[in-house]
C-alpha positions as CSV (number, residue, x, y, z in Angstrom):
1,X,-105.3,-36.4,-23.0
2,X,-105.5,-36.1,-26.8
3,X,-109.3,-37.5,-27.1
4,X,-110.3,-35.5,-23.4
5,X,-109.2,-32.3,-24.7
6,X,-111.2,-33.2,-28.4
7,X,-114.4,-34.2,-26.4
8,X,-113.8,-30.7,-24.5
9,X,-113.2,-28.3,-27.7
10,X,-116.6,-29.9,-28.7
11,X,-118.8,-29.3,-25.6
12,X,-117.3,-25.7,-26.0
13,X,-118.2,-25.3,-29.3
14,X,-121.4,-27.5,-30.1
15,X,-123.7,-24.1,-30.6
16,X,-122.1,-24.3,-34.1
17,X,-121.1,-28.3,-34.1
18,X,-123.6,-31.1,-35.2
19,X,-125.1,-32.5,-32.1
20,X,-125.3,-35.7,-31.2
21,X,-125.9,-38.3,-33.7
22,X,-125.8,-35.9,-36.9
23,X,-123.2,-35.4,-39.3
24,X,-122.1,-32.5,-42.0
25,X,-121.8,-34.0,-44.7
26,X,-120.8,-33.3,-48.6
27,X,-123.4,-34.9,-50.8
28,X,-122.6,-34.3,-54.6
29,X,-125.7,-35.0,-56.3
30,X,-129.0,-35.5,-55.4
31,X,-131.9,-37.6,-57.1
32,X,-135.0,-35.3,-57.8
33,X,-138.1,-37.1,-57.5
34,X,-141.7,-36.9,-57.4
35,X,-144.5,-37.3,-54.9
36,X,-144.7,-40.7,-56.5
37,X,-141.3,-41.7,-56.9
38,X,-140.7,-40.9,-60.7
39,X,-137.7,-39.9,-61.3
40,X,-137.3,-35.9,-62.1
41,X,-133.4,-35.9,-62.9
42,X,-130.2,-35.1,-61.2
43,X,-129.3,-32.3,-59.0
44,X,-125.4,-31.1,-59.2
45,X,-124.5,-29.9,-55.4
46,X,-120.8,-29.7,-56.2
47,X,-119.0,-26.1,-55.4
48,X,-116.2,-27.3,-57.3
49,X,-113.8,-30.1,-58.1
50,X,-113.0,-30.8,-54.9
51,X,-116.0,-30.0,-52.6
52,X,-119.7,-29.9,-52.9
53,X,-122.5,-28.7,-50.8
54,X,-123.1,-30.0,-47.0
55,X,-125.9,-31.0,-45.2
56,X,-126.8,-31.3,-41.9
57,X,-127.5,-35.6,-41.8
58,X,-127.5,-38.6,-39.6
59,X,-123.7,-39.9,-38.9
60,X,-122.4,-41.7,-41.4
61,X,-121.9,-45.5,-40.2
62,X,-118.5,-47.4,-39.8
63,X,-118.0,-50.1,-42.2
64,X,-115.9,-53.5,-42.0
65,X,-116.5,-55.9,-45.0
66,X,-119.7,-56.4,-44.5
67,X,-122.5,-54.3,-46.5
68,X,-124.0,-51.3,-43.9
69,X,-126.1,-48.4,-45.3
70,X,-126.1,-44.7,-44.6
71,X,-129.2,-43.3,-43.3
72,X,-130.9,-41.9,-46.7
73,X,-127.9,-41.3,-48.2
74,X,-124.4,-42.7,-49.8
75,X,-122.4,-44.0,-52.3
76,X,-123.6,-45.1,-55.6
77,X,-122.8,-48.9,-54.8
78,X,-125.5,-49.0,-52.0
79,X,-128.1,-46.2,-53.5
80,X,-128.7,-47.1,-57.4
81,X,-126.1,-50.2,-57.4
82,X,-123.5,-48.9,-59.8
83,X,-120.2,-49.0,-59.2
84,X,-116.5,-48.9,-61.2
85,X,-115.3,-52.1,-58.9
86,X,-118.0,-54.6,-59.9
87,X,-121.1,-56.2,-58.1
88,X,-123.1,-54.0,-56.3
89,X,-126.6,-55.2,-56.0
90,X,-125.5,-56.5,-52.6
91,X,-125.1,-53.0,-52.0
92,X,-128.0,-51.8,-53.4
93,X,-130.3,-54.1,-51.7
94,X,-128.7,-53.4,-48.3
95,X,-129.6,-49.8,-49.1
96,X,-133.1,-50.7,-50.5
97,X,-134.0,-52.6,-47.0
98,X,-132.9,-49.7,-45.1
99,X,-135.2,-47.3,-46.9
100,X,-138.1,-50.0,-46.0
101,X,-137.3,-50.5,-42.3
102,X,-137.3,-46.2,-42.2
103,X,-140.7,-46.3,-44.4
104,X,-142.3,-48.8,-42.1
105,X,-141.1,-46.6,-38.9
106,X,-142.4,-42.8,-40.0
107,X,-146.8,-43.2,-39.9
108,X,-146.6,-43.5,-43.2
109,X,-144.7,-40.1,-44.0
110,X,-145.4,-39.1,-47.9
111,X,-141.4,-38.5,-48.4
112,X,-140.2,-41.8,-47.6
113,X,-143.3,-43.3,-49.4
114,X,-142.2,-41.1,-52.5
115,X,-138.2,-43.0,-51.6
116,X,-140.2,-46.5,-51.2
117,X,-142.1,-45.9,-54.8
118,X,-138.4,-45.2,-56.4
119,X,-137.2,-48.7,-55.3
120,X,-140.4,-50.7,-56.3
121,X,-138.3,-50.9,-60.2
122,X,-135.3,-53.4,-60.6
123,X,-131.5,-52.2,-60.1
124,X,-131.1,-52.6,-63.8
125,X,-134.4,-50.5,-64.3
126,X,-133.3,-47.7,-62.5
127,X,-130.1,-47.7,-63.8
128,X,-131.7,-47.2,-67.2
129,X,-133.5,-44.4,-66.3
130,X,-130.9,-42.7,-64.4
131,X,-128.1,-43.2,-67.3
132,X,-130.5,-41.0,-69.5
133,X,-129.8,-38.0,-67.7
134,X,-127.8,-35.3,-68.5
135,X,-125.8,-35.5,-65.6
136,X,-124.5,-39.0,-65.7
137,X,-121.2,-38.5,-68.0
138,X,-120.3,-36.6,-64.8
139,X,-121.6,-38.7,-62.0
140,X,-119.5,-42.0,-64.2
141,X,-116.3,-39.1,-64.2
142,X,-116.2,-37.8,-60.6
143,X,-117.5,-41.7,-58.9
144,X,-114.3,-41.9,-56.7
145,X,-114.5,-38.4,-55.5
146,X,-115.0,-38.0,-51.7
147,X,-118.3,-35.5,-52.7
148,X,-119.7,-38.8,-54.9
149,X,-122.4,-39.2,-52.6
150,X,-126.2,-39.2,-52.9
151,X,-129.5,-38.5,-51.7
152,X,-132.9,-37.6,-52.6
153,X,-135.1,-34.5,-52.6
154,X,-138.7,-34.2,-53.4
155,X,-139.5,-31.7,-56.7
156,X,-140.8,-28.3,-55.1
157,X,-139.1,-29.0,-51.2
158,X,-136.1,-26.7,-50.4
159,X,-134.7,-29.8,-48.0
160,X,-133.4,-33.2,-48.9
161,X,-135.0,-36.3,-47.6
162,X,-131.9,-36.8,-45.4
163,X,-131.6,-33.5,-43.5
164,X,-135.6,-33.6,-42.3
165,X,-136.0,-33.4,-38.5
166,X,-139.1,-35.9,-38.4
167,X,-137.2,-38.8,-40.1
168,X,-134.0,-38.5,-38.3
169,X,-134.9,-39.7,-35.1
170,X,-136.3,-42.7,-36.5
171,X,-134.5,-46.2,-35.5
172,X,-132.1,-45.3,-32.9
173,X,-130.2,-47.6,-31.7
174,X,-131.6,-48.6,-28.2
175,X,-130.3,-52.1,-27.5
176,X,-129.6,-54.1,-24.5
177,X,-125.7,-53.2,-24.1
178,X,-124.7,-52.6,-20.8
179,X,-122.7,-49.0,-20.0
180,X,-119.8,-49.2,-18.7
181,X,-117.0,-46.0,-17.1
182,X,-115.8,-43.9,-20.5
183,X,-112.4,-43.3,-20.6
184,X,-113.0,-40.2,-22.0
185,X,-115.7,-38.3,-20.4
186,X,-115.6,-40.8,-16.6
187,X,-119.5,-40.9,-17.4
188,X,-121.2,-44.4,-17.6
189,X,-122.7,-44.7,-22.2
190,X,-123.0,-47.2,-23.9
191,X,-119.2,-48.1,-25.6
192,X,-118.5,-48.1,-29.2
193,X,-117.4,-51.1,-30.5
194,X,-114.9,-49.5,-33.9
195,X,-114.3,-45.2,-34.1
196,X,-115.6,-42.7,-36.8
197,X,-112.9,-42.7,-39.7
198,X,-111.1,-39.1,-39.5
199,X,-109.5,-38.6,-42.5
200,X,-106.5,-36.5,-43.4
201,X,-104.4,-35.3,-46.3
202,X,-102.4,-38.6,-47.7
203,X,-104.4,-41.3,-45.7
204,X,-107.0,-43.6,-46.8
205,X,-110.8,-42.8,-46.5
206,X,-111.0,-45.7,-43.5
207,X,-108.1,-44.2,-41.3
208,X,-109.0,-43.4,-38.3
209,X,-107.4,-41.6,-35.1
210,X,-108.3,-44.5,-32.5
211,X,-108.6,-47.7,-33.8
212,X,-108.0,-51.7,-32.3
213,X,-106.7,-54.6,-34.5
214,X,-108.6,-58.2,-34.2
215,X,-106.7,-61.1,-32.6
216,X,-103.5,-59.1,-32.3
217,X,-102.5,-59.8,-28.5
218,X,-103.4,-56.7,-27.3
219,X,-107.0,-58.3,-26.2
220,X,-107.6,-58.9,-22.8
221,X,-109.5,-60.9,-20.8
222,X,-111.7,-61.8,-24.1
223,X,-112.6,-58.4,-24.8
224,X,-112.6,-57.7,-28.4
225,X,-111.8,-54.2,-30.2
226,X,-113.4,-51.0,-28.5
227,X,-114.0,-53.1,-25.1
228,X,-110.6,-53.2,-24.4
229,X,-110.9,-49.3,-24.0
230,X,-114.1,-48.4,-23.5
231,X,-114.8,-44.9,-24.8
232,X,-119.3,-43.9,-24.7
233,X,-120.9,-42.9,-27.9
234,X,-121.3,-39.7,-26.8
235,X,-117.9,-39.3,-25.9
236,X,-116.8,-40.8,-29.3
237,X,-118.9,-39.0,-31.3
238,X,-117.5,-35.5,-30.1
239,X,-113.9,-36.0,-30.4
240,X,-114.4,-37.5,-33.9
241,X,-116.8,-34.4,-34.5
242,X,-114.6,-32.0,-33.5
243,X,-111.7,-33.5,-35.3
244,X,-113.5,-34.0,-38.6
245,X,-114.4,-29.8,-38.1
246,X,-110.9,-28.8,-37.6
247,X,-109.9,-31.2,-40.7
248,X,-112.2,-29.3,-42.9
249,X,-111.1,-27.3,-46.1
250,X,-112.0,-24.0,-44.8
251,X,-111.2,-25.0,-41.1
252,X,-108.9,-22.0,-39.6
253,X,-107.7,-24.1,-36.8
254,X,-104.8,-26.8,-38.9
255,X,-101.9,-25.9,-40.9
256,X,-99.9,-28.5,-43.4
257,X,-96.3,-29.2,-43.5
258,X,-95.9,-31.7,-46.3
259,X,-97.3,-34.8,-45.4
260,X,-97.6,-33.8,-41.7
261,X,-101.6,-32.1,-40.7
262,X,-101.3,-30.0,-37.8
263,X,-104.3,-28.9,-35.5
264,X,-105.0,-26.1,-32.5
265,X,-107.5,-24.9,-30.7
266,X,-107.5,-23.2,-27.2
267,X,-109.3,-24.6,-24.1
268,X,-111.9,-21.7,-23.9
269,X,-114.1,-19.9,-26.4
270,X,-112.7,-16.2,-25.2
271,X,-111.4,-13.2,-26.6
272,X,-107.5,-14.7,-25.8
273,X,-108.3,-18.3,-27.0
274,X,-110.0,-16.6,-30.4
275,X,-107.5,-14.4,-31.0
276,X,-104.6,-17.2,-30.3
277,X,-106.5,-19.4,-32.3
278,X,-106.5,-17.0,-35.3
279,X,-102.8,-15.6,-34.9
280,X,-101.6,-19.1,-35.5
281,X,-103.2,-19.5,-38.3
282,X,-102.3,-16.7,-39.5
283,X,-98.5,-17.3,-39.1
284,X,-98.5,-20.5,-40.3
285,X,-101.8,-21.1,-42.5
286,X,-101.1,-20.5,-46.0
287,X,-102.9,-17.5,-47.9
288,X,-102.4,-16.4,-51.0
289,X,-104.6,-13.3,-50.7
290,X,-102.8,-11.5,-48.2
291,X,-101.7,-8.4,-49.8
292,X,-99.5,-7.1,-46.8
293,X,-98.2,-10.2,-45.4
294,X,-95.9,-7.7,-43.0
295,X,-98.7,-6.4,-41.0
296,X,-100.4,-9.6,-40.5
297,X,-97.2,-11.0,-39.0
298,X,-96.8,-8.1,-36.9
299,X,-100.8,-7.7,-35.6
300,X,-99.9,-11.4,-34.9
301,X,-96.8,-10.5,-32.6
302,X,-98.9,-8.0,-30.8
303,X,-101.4,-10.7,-29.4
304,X,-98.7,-12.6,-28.2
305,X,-96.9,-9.8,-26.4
306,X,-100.6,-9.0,-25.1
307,X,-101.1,-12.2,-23.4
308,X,-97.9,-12.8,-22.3
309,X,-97.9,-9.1,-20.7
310,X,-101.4,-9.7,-19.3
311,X,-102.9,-6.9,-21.7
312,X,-105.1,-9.7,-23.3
313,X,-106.0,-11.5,-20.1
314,X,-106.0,-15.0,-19.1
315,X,-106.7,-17.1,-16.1
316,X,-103.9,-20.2,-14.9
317,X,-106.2,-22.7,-16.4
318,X,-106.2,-21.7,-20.0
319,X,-104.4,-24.1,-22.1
320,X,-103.4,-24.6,-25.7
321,X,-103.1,-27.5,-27.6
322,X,-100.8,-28.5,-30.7
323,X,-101.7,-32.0,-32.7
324,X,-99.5,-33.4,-35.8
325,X,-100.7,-36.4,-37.6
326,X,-99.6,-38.3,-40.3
327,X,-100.9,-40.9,-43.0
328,X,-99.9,-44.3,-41.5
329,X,-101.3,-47.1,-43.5
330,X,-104.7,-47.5,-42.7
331,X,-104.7,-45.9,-39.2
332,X,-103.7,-42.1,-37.9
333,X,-99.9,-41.7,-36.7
334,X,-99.7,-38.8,-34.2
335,X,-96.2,-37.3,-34.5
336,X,-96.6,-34.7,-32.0
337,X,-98.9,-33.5,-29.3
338,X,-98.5,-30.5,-26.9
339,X,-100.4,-29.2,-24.0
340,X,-99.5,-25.8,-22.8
341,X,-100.5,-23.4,-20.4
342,X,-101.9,-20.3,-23.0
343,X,-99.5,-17.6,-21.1
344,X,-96.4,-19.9,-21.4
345,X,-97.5,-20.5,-25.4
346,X,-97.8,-16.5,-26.2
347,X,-94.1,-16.5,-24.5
348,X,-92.8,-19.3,-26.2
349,X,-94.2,-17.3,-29.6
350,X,-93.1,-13.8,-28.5
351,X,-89.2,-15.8,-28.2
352,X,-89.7,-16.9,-31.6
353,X,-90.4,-13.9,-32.9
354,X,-87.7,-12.1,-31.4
355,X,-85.3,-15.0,-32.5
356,X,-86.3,-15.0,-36.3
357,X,-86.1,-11.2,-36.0
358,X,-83.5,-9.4,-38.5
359,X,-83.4,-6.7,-41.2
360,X,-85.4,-7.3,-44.2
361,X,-88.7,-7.7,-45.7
362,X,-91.2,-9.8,-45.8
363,X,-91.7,-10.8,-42.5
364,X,-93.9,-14.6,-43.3
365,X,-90.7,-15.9,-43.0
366,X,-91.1,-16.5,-39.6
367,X,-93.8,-19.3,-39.9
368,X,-93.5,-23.0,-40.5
369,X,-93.9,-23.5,-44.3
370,X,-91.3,-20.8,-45.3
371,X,-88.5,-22.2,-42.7
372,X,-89.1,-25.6,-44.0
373,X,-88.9,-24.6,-47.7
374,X,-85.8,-23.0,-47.4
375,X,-83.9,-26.0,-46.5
376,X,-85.0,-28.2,-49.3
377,X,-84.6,-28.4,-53.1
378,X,-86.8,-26.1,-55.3
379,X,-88.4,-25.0,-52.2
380,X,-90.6,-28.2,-51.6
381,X,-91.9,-28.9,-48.3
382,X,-92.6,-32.3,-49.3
383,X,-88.8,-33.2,-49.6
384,X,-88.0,-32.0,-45.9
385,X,-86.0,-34.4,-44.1
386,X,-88.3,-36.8,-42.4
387,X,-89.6,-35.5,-39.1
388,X,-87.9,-32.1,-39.7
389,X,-91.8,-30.6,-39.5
390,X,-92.5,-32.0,-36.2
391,X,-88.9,-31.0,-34.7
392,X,-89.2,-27.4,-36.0
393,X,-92.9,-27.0,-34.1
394,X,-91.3,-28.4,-31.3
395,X,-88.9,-25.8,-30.9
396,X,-91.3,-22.8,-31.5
397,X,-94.3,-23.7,-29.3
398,X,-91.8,-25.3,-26.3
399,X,-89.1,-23.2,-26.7
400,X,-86.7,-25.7,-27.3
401,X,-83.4,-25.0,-29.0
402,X,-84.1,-25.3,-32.9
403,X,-83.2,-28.4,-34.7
404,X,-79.9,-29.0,-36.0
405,X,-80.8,-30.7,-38.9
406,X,-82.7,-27.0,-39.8
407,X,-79.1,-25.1,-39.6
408,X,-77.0,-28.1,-41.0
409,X,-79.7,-28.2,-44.4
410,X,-80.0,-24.4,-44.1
411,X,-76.3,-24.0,-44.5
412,X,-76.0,-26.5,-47.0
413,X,-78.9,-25.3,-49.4
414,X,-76.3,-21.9,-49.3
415,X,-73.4,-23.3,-50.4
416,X,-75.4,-25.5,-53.3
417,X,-76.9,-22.5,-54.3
418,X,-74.8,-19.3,-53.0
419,X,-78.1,-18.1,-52.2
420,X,-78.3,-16.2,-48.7
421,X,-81.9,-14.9,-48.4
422,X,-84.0,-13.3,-45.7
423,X,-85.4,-16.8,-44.6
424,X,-82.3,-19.2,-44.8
425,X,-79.8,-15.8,-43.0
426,X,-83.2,-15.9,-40.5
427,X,-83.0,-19.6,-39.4
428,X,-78.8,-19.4,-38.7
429,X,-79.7,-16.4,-36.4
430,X,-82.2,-18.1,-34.6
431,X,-80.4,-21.3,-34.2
432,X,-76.8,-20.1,-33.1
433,X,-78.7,-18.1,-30.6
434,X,-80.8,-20.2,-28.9
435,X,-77.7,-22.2,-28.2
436,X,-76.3,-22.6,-24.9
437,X,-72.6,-21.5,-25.8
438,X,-70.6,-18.1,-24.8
439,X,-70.3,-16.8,-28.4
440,X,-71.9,-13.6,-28.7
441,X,-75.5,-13.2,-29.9
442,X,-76.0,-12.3,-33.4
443,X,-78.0,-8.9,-33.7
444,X,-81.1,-8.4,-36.1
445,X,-79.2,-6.3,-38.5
446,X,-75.4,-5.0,-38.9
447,X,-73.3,-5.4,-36.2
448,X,-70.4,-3.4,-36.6
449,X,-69.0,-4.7,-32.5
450,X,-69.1,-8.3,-33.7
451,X,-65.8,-9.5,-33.9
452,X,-66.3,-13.4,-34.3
453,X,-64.1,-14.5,-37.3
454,X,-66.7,-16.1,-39.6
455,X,-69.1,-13.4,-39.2
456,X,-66.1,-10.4,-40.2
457,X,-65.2,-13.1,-42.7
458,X,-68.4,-12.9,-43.9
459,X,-68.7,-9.2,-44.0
460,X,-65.4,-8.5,-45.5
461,X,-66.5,-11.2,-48.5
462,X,-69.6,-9.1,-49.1
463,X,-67.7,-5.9,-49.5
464,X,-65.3,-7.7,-52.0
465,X,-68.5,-8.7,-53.7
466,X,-70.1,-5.4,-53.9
467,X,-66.9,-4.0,-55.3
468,X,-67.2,-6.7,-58.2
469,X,-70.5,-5.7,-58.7
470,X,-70.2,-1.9,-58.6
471,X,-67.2,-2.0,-60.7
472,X,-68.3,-4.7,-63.4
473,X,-71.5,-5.6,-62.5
474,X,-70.6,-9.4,-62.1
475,X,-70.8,-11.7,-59.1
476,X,-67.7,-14.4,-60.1
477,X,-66.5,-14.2,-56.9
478,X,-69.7,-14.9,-54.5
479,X,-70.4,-17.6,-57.6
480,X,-67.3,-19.5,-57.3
481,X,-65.8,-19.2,-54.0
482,X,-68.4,-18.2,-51.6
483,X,-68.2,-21.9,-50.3
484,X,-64.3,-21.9,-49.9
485,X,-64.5,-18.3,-48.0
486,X,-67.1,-19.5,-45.8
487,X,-64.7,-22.9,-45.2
488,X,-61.1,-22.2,-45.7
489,X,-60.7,-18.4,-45.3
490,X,-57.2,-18.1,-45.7
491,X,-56.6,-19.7,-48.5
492,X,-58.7,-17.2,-51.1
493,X,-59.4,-13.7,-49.2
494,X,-55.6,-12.8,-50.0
495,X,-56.5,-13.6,-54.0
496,X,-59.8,-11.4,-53.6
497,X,-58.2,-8.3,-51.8
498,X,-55.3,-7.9,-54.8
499,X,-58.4,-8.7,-57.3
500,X,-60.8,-6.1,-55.1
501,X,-58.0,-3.5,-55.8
502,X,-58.3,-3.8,-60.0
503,X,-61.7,-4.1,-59.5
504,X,-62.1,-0.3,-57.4
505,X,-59.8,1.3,-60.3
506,X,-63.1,1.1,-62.5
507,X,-65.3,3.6,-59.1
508,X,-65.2,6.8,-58.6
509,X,-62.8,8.5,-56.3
510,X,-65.7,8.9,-54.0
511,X,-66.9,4.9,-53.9
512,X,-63.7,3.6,-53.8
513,X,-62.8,5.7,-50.6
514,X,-65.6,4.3,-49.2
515,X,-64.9,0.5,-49.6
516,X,-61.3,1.0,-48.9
517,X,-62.1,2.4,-45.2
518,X,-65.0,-0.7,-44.5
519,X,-62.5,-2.9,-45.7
520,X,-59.9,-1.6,-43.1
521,X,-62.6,-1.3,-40.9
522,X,-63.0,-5.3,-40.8
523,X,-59.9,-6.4,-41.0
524,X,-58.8,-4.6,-38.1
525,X,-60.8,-6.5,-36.2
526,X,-59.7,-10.1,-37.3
527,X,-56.7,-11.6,-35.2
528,X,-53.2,-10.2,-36.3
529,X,-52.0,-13.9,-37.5
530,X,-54.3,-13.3,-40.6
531,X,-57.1,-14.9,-42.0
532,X,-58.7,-18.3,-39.8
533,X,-57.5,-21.4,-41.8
534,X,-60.4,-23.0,-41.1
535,X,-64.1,-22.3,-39.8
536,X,-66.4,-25.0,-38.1
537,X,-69.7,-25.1,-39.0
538,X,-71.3,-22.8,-36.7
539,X,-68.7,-20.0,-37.9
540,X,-70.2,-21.1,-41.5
541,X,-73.4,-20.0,-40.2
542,X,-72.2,-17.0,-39.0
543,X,-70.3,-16.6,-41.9
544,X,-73.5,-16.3,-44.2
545,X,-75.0,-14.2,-41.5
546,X,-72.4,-11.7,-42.0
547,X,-72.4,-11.5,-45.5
548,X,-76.5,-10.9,-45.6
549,X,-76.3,-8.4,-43.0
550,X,-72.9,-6.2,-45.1
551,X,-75.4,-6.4,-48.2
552,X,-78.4,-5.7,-46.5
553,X,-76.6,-2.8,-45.0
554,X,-75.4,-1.2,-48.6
555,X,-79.0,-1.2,-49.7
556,X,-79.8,1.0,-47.2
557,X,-77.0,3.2,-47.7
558,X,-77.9,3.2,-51.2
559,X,-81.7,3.9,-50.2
560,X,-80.3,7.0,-48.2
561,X,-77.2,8.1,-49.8
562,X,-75.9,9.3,-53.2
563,X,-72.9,6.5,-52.9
């Protein structure tokens, strides 16, 4: 289903894809020559230090161990036989026969007769020459790069050798291989024997999303690698083209978590798919130019609530589609997939929002990356729990109870820090409620009827902090025994109620009316026995729930009010 719904983003898309057979690819530097092969010098294509100009070129080969060249293009081992890893005229001569058998095959075309006239020198000739060049302190500096790649262009064209329509038809491949029924696309191709690499953050430049090992007992009836699932060139090229488009840099259709790389796309090129396709980006790609995060998140919970209310229409058949990947030796691991009807998705979001929902600013804490940072050390998505990614996107785009691991780490991060902000007070919310139990549901913002014990807890040790505060602008208390409030309750809230007392001589008559009567106010509600002796962990979470929402509540008071 994963490659069939690939080969179908492509046919949906291929007015702005590569067609068949060609390739976008980042070439670095180009070799400037003349009409007669002289060199002219080095052309720098690079953007920046991580990407460089793209051209539209034949697809790159796959390689095994033995030498293959690129079609007019490639790395420095095969084009001017120089490389940082030893020998590479085998390269270079692979490269130099290619350039022949293409010279021999284009009527005598005056730009691959300029290429030929460049190769009739020595490797160690042209390496001579090229070393002179300006250039070539940076080309020796930036050789591993993924943009260290190379072609030519003739001195006055505006197109390199590579990218010119008459020469890239030139040897296809048009051999006696019988088709056979693709897997894929159920049409009768000729089958590739390995895949298109398709790499992603983390993995190695070879990894690829399909791929069969050699002699490994998974081949049957003597059918070697691709055979044993036949998939057509055509049908392989568009999957692997349409994954290496959503892998790009500037590609608005992935997100990353980590070491995880997830990708979406909708099943149809319309006005719900686009603007589904953009809203998730927008929630959980990263930008750091947004200057109103809040009304990007809440334009994004309008499309949702338009699909899902039929505003934005959609037909039965639309889907959506969620793929996570991860670096897995020399292959692709997928860690999740999804395939969901496009209504049932903007429902499944429209429930998240509503779950993450509570007072506060700041609303991008509702996507992926800032859940996941609030639950590790120093903020680092990289140190998530394993697999925390993956179970997090499962419970937003299925609608599945959120993971416990996210409260558990959420709740712990608190008490190592006695930090309760928007995000981490968020992700209790959203957890304790999507549970099937008969506690009542916690409310986006102050909840004055709420009369579970952790949460009144947890307001009553916000007032004793604000008191503190107010009074001598210190927070000892929430430092040092937030976590055995939160735990124990009874054995520390009758200490901080004959300590909240000093500490409301040093108010005004005015303030210290004011706590007295919300302090009454809460502790009318808990049980007449006193103070729970102890609280499980989901009456921790509400706990720290309680105390954001009393706190969140006196800066709005204090917004409004003179107190």
């Amino acid at each position: 289903m994963i490659l069939q719904a690939l080969y179908e983003y492509y046919n949906r898309s291929k007015d702005h894809l590569p067609a068949f057979g060609r390739e976008l690819k980042e070439i670095g530097f180009l070799i400037v020559i003349d009409k007669d092969g002289h060199f002219v010098g080095f052309e720098d294509c690079r953007i920046d230090n991580k990407h460089a100009k793209k051209f539209l070129v034949k697809k790159s080969v796959g390689r095994s161990s033995a030498p293959v060249a690129n079609y007019l293009y490639d790395n420095s081992a095969y084009v001017f036989g120089y490389s940082d890893k030893g020998e590479a005229e085998k390269y270079f001569k692979v490269f130099k026969d290619k350039v022949t058998e293409i010279y021999e095959a284009s009527s005598d075309n005056q730009d691959m007769r300029a290429v030929l006239m460049f190769y009739q020198s020595d490797v160690n000739t042209i390496l001579s020459i090229l070393k002179k060049d300006f250039l070539w302190p940076e080309i020796e500096k930036n050789l591993n790069k993924k943009y260290s790649v190379f072609s030519f262009r003739i001195k006055g064209d505006d197109k390199i050798i590579a990218e010119k329509e008459e020469l890239l038809d030139l040897l296809t491949d048009d051999n006696d291989r019988s088709d056979q029924i693709c897997l894929v696309s159920g049409e009768r191709g000729h089958v590739v024997e390995t895949t298109t690499a398709t790499m992603i953050p983390g993995s190695q430049a070879t990894a690829k999303l399909v791929a069969f090992q050699v002699k490994s007992g998974y081949d049957s009836y003597g059918k070697e690698k691709g055979a044993n699932a036949p998939i057509s060139e055509k049908a392989e090229f568009a999957y692997t083209t349409a994954l290496n488009h959503m892998l790009a840099s500037d590609s608005r259709n992935k997100f990353l978590i980590g070491n995880r790389t997830f990708l979406f796309w909708a099943s149809k090129d319309d006005e719900a798919g686009r603007q589904t396709e953009e809203s998730v980006f927008s929630m959980f790609g990263f930008s750091d130019t947004d200057d109103d995060p809040d009304r990007r998140i809440e334009q994004v919970r309008k499309v949702f609530k338009s699909i899902y209310s039929g505003i934005l229409h959609t037909s039965l058949d639309d889907k959506f589609y969620i793929l996570g990947m991860a670096p897995n030796s020399a292959r692709i691991a997928v860690t999740y997939w999804a395939e969901i009807p496009l209504k049932g998705f903007a429902e499944k979001m429209s429930r998240h929002f509503d779950d993450m929902e509570i007072v506060g600013a700041n609303k991008p804490y509702m996507g992926l990356r800032s859940m996941i940072s609030a639950v590790t050390l120093g903020g680092k998505t990289s140190d998530a729990t394993p697999n925390l990614a993956d179970a997090v996107v499962k419970s937003i785009f299925q609608g599945l109870p959120y993971p416990q691991t996210l409260f558990s780490e959420c709740v712990r991060r608190i008490r190592a820090e006695q930090s309760i902000f928007t995000t981490r007070a968020a992700i209790i919310k959203a957890y304790l409620n999507r549970l099937n139990n008969k506690e009542q549901k916690i409310k986006p913002m102050l909840d004055k009827e709420n009369k579970n014990q952790g949460y009144l807890c947890g307001r009553l040790f916000a007032v004793l902090d604000k008191i503190q505060e107010d009074a001598n602008n210190q927070h000892s208390i929430r430092e040092r025994y937030m976590n055995s409030a939160s735990a124990t309750p009874a054995t520390v809230f009758a200490t901080f109620l004959n300590l909240s007392s000093h500490h409301s001589e040093n108010l005004n008559e005015g303030r210290k009316i004011f706590f007295e009567k919300l302090k009454q106010e809460i502790i009318d509600k808990l049980p007449a026995d006193g103070f729970p002796t102890h609280l499980d962990l989901q009456d921790q979470g509400r706990f720290f729930v309680g105390y954001y929402h009393q706190r969140q509540d006196f800066f709005k008071k204090n917004e409004n009010s003179n107190l």
